[in-house]
C-alpha positions in Angstrom: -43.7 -20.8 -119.6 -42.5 -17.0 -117.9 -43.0 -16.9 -114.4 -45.9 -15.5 -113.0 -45.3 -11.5 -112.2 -45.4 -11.3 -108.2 -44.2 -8.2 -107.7 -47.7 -6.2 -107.2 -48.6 -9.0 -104.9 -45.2 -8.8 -102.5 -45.4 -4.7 -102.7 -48.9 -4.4 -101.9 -48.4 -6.5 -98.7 -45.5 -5.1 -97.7 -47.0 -2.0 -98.3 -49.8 -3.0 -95.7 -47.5 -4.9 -93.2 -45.7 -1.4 -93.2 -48.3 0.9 -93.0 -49.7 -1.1 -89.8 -46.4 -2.1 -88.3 -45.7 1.8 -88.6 -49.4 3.1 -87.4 -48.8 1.1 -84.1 -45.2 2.0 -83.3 -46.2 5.5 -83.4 -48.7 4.9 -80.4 -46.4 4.2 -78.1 -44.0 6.5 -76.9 -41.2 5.1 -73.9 -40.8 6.5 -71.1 -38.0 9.1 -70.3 -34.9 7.4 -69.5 -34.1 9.4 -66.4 -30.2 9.8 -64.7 -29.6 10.4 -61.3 -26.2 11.4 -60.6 -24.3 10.3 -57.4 -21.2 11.5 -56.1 -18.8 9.6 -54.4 -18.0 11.6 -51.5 -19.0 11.9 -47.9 -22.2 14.4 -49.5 -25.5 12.9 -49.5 -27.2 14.1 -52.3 -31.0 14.0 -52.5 -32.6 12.8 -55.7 -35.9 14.3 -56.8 -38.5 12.4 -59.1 -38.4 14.4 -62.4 -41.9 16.0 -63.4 -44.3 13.9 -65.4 -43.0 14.3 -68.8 -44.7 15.4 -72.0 -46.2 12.5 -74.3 -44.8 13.3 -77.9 -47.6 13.8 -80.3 -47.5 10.4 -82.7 -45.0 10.5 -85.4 -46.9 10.1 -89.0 -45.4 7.7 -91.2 -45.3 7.6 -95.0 -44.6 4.2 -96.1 -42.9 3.7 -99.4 -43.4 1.3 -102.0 -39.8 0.4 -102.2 -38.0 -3.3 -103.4 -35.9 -2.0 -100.1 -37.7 -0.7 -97.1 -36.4 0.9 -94.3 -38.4 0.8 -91.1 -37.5 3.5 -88.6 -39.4 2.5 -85.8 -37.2 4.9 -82.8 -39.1 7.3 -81.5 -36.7 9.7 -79.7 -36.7 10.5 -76.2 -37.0 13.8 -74.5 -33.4 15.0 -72.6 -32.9 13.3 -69.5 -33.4 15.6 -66.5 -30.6 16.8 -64.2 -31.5 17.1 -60.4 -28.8 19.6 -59.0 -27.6 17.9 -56.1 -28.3 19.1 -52.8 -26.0 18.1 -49.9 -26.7 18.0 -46.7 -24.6 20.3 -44.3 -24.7 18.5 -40.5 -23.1 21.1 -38.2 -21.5 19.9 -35.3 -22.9 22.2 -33.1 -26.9 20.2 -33.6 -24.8 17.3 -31.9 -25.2 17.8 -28.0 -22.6 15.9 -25.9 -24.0 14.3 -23.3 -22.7 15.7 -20.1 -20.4 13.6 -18.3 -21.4 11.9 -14.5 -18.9 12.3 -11.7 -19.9 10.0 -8.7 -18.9 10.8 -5.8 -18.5 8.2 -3.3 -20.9 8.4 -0.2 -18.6 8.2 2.6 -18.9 5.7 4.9 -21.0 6.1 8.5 -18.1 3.8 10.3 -14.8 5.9 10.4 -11.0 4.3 10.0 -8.7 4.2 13.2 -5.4 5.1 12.6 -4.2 3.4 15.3 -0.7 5.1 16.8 1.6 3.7 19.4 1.7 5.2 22.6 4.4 4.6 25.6 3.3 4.5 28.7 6.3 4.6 30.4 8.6 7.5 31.5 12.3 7.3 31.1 11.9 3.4 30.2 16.4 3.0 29.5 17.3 5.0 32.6 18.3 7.5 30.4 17.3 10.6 31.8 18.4 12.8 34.9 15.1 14.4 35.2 15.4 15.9 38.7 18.9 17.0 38.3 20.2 14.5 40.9 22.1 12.7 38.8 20.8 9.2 40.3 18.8 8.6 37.1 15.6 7.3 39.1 12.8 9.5 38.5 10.0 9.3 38.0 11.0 5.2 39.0 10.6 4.8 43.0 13.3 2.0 44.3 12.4 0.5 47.6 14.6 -1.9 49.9 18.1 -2.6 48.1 17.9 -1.2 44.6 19.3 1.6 42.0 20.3 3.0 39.0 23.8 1.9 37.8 25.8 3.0 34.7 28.0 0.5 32.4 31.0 2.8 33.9 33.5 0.6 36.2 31.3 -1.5 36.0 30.7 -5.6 35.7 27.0 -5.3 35.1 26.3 -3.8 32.1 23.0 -2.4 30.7 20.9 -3.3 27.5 20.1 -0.1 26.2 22.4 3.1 26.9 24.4 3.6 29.3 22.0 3.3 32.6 20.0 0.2 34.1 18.3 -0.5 37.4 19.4 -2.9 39.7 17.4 -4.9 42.1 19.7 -7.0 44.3 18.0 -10.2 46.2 19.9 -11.4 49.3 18.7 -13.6 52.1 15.1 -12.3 53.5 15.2 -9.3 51.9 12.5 -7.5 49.2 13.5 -5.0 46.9 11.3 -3.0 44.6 11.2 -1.2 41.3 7.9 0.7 40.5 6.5 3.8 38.5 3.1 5.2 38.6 1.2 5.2 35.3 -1.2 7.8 33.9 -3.3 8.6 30.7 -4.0 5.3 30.0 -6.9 4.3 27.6 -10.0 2.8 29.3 -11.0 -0.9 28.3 -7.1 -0.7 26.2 -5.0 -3.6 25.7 -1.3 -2.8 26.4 1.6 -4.8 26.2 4.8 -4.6 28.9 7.9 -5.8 27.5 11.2 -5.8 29.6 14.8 -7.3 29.3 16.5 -8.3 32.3 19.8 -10.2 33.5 20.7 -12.2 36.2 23.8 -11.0 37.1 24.1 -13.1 40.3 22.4 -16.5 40.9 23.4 -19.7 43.4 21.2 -22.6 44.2 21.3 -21.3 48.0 19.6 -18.1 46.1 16.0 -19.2 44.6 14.4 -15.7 44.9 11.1 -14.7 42.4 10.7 -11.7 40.3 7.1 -10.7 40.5 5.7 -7.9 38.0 2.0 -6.5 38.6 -0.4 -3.9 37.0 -2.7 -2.1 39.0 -2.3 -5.1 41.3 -2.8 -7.4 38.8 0.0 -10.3 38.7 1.1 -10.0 34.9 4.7 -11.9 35.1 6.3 -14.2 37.7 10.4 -15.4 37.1 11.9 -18.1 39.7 15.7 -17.3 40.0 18.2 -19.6 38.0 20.5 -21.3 39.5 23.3 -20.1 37.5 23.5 -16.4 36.2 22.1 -15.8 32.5 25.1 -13.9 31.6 23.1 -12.0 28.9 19.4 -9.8 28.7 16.4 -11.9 27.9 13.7 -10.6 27.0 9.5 -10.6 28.7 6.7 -9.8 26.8 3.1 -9.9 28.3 -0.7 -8.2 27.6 -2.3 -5.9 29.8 -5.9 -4.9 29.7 -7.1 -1.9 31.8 -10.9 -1.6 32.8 -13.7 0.2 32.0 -13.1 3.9 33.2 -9.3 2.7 34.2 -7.4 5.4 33.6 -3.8 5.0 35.6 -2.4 2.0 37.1 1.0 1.1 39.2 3.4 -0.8 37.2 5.7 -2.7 40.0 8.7 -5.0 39.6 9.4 -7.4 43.2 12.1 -9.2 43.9 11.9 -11.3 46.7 14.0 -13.6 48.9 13.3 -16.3 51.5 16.3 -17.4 53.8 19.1 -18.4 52.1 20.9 -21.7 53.3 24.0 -19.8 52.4 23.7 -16.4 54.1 26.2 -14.3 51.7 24.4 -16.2 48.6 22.7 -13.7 45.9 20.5 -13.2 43.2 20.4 -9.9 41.5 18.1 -8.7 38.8 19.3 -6.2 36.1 16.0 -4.6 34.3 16.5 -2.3 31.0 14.2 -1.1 28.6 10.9 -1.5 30.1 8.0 -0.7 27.7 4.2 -0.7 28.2 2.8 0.6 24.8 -0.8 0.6 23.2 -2.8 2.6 20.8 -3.5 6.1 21.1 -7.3 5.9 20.9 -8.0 9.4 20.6 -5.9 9.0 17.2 -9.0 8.1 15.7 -11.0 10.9 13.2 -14.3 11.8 14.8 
């Protein structure tokens, strides 16, 4: 027995399952595919939303009745939109520097001493003929047996220069060496330095070097009992007073009876300092 015809049956429902597949795609329309276009460079480009766009009206479909059916179910798209870009333009004159802060230090209320040297003492070496007498003394004052020698024809010889004073200690005798001081700086510390040289000594001859400030006993030396043969050197502090502005500065040499009358003890002194600071040095 033939087969049964199918073919009205198959195209009818193909026929429907066409006409309703293509009823329902043409309802629905997809949205704009929209392109935004960036740049790649330092331009920032500001993208716009693209207006609403226009629904297509639906397509209408005629299905048909085909052994071979060809569904076009695309509905096409409106052009995509092109936002111009828009860069941004940053001047560099909207950018304010910031002003730049010099501090200046506050200076401080307690003010720095420079502190300078000053020498007290005039013609310290024996250097200078400042009267024009040639004896080398002033402004030193030389009482009892004492003077200013030079290292010509001479066995005593001085420590700095040419000149030195003498102060030459025999049996009950005192001999003195002095110079009057001046400008000095109240409530000041000083220091006296000397070199000296026994140039004569015997243990009949015990006589003592005293040195004094203003009065003040600053150094005391007992003769040796053999001569040094060379300059050794004294160093000692000095402080003058409240409102103290000179002072005496006084070398003694003196000598009880010697058991051996023509016995000796003499005393060459050479660079005598007395140096401080120069107070008024300091900035106001």
């Amino acid at each position: 027995m033939p087969p049964a015809d199918t073919t009205t049956t198959t195209d009818f429902a193909t026929t429907l399952d066409v006409m309703t597949s293509t009823s329902l795609t043409s309802s629905i329309v997809e949205p704009p595919s929209t392109t935004t276009s960036t740049e790649s460079s330092t331009t920032t480009a500001i993208v716009t939303p693209p207006p609403p766009p226009t629904l297509n009206p639906p397509i209408e479909s005629t299905a048909t009745i085909e052994t071979s059916t060809t569904l076009d179910t695309t509905t096409a798209a409106p052009p995509p939109t092109t936002i111009p870009d828009s860069p941004i333009t940053t001047s560099l004159a909207s950018i304010t520097d910031v002003p730049t802060t010099t501090l200046t230090p506050t200076p401080s209320s307690t003010s720095t001493c420079i502190l300078a040297p000053t020498q007290a003492i005039i013609n310290p070496s024996f250097e200078q003929d400042l009267d024009g007498s040639g004896t080398y003394t002033t402004p030193w004052l030389f009482s009892g047996n004492g003077n200013v020698q030079s290292n010509t024809n001479n066995a005593y010889q001085s420590y700095d220069g040419t000149h030195f004073g003498v102060l030459y200690g025999r049996s009950t005798t005192t001999a003195s060496l002095s110079q009057t001081l001046t400008d000095l700086q109240p409530g000041a510390t000083y220091t006296l330095s000397y070199f000296y040289n026994v140039e004569a000594a015997s243990p009949q001859a015990i006589c003592k070097l005293t040195t004094t400030i203003g009065g003040t006993v600053v150094d005391t030396i007992t003769s040796p009992t053999v001569r040094t043969g060379r300059y050794l050197n004294r160093s000692v502090s000095y402080s003058t007073s409240a409102g103290q502005t000179d002072a005496t500065l006084t070398f003694m040499l003196v000598c009880p009876r010697f058991l051996q009358l023509t016995a000796q003890s003499n005393y060459a002194l050479d660079a005598i300092t007395l140096t401080g600071v120069d107070l008024q040095s300091c900035p106001s």
